[in-house]
N, C-alpha and C positions, 0 to 999 in steps of 0.2 A: 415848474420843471417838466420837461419832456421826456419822456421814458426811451428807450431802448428795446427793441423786443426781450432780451435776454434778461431786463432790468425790471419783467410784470410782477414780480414776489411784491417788489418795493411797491407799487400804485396801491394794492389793498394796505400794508403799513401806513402809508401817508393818509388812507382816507381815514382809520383807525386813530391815529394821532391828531386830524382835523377833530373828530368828533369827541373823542376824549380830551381833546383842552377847552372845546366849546362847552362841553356837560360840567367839566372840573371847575370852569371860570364862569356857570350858571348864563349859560348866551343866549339872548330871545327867550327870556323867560323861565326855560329850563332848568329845573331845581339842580342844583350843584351836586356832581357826582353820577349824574342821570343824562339822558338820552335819549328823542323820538328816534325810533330804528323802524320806518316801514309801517310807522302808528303807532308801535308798541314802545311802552319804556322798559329799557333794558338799563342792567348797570354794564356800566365802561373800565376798561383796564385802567392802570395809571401812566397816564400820556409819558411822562419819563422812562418807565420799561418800556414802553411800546419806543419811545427815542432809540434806547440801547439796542433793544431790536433792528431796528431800521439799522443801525451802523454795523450792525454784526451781519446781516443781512448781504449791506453792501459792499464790506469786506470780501466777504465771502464769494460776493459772485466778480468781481475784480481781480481777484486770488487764483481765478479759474480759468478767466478768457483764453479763449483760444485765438487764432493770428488774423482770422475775420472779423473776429467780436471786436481786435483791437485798433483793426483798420477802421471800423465805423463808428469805435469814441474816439478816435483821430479825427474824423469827418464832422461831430457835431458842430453843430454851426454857431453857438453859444460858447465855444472854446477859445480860450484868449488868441488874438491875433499877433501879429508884429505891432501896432498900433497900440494894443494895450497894454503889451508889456512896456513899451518905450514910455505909456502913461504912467506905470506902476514903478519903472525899475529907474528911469531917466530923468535927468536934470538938464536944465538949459537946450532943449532937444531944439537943433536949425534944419529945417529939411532943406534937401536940397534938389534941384528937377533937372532933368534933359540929358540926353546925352551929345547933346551939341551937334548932330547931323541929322536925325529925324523928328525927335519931340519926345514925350515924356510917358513914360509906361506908369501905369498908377499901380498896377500890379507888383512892382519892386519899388520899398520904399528906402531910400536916401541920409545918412545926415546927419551930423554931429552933435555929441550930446557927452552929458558925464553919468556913467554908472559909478556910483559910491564917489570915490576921488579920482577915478580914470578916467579921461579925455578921452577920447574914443570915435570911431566912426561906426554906424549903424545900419546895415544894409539890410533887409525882409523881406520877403514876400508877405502880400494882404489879399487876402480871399473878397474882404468884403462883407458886411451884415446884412443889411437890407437889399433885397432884388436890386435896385435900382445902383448901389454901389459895386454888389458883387458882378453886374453887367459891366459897370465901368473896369473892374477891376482882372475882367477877363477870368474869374473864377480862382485868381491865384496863377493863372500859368501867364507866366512872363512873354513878352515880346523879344527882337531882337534889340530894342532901345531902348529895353530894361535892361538886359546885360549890357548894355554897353555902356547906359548909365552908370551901372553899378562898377564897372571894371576903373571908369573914369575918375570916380570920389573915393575908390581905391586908392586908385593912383597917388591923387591928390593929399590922401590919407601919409599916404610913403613919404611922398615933400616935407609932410610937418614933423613926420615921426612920428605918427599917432596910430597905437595899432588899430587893428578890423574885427569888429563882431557882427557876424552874420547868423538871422534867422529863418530855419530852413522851412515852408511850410507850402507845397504844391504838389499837384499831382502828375507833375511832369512843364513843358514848355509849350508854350502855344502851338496846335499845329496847322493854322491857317493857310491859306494859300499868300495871302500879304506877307506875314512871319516868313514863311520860305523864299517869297522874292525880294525881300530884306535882308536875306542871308543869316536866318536862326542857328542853323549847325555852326557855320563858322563863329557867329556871335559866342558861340558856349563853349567852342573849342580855344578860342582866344581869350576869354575869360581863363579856362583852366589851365591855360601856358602861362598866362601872365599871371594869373594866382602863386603860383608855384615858386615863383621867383621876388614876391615881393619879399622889401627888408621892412617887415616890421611883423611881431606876433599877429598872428588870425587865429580866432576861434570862430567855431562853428555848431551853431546846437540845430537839430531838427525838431520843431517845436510841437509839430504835427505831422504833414505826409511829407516826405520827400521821395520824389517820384523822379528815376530816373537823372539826366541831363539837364533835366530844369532844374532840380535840386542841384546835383554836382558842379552847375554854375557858379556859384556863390560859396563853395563847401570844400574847394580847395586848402585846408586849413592845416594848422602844427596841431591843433587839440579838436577833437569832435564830439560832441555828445548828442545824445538823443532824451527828450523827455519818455517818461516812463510807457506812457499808451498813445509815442508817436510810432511811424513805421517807416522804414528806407527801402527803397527796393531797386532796381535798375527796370521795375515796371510793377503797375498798376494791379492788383489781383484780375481786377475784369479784362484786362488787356491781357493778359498771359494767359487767362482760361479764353478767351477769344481765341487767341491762336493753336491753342491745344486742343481744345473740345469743339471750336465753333461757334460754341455758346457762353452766353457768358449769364449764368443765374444765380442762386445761394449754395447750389451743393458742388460747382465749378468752381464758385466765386472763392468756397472754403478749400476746395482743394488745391487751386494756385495758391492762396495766402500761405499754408500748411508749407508747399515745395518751394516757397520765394525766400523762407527764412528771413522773415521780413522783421521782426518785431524786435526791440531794444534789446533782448536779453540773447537772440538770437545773433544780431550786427556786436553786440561783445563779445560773443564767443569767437567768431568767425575773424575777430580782430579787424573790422571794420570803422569801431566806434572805439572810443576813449572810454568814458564812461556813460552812466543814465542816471538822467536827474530824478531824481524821486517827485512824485505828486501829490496833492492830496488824497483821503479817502475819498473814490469814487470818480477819480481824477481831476484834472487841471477847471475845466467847467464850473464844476462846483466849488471851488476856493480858489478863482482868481490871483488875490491878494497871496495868497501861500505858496503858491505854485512859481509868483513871479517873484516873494523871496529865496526860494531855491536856488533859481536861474541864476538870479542877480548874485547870490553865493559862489556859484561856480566858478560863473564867470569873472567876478573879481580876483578870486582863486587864483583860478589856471592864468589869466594876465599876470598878474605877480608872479608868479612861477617864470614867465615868459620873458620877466621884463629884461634881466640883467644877461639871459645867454646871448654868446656872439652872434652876432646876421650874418657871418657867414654859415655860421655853425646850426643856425637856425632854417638857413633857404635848404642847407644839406639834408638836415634831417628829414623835413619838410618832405623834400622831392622822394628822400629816400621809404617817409611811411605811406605816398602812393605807390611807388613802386613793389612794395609787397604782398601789397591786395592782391589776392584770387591766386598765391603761391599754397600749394594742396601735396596732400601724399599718399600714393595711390596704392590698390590694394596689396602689389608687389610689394610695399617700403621704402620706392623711389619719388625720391622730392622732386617735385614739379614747381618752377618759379625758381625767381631770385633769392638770395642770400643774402641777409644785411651785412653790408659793407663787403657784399662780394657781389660783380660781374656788374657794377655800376658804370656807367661810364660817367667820364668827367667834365 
């Protein structure tokens, strides 16, 4: 396991619990209960307190993060992908490639499968593990032939009747000069028109980063949620302390994450998000498997929920809970924004 700056209490714990179950279980000789420490024999805690330690420990510093600490266990690289959850949570999974005018973006993944007993369509972003995939993969930010992929198997998705679940995890959309002579803006603004009007349930979780336009491609949804130590932002902490300070380092870096209002608990208050999946202790990285029974909970959930309301009644509401986003009330008392099921047009 790879530590975390904020996560150094835990590194002396684990080497404490190394050497207390080697002493307890007499390793290399070592009379049982004992310890070379440095040359010296010392007696050892009992490797079980020092366990309950460790989890109270990491409770504890989980309990506390602040909106940078949570952007950066967003970022570990060891944290489930779109890929591993469809391992974890999906049955019969077909991928599916291209978006039949330019070619195939590995970056946005594709493709029918059954979570629990729902049919379903599976759209993600994939970061990528190793150098060598995460190059391919463009680090997570999509192409314009990823959304158009994606918008396509949508599509296709509506034909059958089969709703959309989509996994949000980037730091935004490619910004290459290719991507731009491809027509990336349009690619994401055509995504979220035609998001908006599909007839079949969408859901939407942010598994990790969802950054921006690249995120909001695929996240036109009736239901949205965010895993516990993912983050949403309409930009980057470094990119927003970029254009505010100039710089972009750790005490800039904490200062935009702080005013982006970035972090799960902050996107529910703001009425942004639906709800936040819960994680394991120390989050989603370290229990895999737990993390992606959650999800898979939710999401069959809120599908059920989804299933029997009318599609008209459904694209309404739909269109209706974007359009209340960023509606605010200012220090006068006067409401700024739309009113549900007022000043809609039809």
């Amino acid at each position: 396991m790879s530590y975390l700056d904020f996560e150094k209490p835990l590194v002396e714990l684990e080497r404490q619990i190394e050497a207390a179950t080697a002493a307890r279980d007499g390793v290399h000789g070592t009379p049982p209960g004992v310890a070379l420490d440095l040359g010296t024999r010392v007696q050892l805690d009992d490797p079980d307190a020092l366990r309950a330690k460790y989890r109270e420990t990491l409770a504890s510093i989980y309990a506390g993060l602040g909106p940078w600490e949570t952007v950066r266990v967003a970022r570990v690289p060891t944290r489930p992908q779109t890929r591993d959850y469809i391992k974890l949570i999906c049955r019969d999974f077909a991928e599916l490639h291209g978006d039949r005018r330019y070619g195939d973006d590995p970056a946005l993944v594709t493709g029918f499968a059954r979570i629990g007993s729902i049919k379903c369509l599976i759209v993600g972003h994939q970061k990528g593990r190793d150098t060598q995939e995460r190059i391919a993969c463009h680090f997570g930010c999509a192409h314009p032939e990823g959304y158009r992929k994606a918008l396509a198997k949508m599509k296709m998705a509506e034909k059958f009747g089969l709703p959309i679940v989509t996994l949000v995890d980037t730091p935004g959309a490619y910004p290459g000069l290719g991507a731009e002579q491809r027509g990336q803006a349009e690619a994401i603004a055509v995504n979220m028109l035609e998001m908006s009007r599909l007839r079949v349930p969408i859901v939407s979780v942010v598994i990790g980063e969802g950054g921006s336009g690249g995120a909001l491609g695929i996240a036109v949804a009736d239901r949205v949620a965010m895993m516990q130590f993912a983050w949403y932002s309409v930009i980057s902490p470094e990119g927003c302390a970029a254009i505010l300070w100039k710089q972009a380092n750790e005490q800039t870096n904490a200062q935009a994450a702080r005013a982006l209002k970035l972090t799960a608990s902050d996107n529910i208050e703001l009425g942004i998000v639906d709800d936040v999946i819960e994680e394991p202790l120390g989050a989603a990285h370290r229990a895999p498997a737990e993390a992606a029974a959650n999800l898979e909970k939710w999401i069959t959930s809120t599908l059920l929920n989804l299933k029997d309301v009318d599609r008209d009644v459904l694209v309404d509401r739909r269109y209706q809970r974007f359009r209340r986003l960023g509606a605010y009330v200012d220090k006068s008392g006067q409401f700024n924004g739309l009113v549900p099921d007022q000043d809609l047009p039809k």
